[in-house]
Phi, psi and omega in degrees: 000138194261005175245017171259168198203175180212162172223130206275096186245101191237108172288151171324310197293345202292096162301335193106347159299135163084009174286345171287324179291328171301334168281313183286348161299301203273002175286304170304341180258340188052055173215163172336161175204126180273132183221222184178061209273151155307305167221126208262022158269036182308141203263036155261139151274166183175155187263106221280139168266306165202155186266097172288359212277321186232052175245130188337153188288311193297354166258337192306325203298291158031289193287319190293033206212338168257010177281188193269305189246186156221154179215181185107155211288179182274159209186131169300348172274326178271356178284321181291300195271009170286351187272359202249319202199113166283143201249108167265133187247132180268106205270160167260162166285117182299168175321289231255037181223122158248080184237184194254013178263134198297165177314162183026021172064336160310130178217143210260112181286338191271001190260137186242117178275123156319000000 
């Protein structure tokens, strides 16, 4: 369908872990994607739709929340809107652990960790 679209989120919180996997997420659904990089030299391709960084938060959820997928590290925006849109997620590692467990071990069921 040529009006679906998906959306990208790489948060302040982003080290650069799990960025292959987030490319293989957004390789696979392939569609336009509205996004939000923190520094936008972020080594992904991807097909750009809109630049979110400076569109109010209550329409970004708005876009996350009918897109066809969401990707990008964890993050309370993408964590919030999982329940709405599937959402993949790149967990962050707590400090004093270097594992796959989200930060504080809270895990979200509607949320699919990458």
């Amino acid at each position: 369908n040529s009006k679906e679209f998906g959306t990208l989120l790489i948060s302040n919180n982003f080290k650069g872990e799990g960025l292959d996997k987030i490319q293989n997420k957004i390789n696979e659904f392939d569609l336009p994607l509205f996004y939000w990089l923190a520094n936008p030299y972020i080594n992904l391709n991807f097909k750009k739709a809109l630049d979110l960084r400076h569109i109010d938060i209550r329409i970004q959820m708005y876009i996350k929340s009918i897109a066809k997928f969401n990707v990008g590290n964890q993050s309370g925006v993408n964590d919030t809107i999982a329940n709405y849109s599937p959402t993949y997620t790149v967990p962050r590692a707590s400090s004093s652990e270097n594992n796959n467990c989200p930060l504080g071990t809270d895990i979200i069921k509607s949320q699919y960790y990458l």
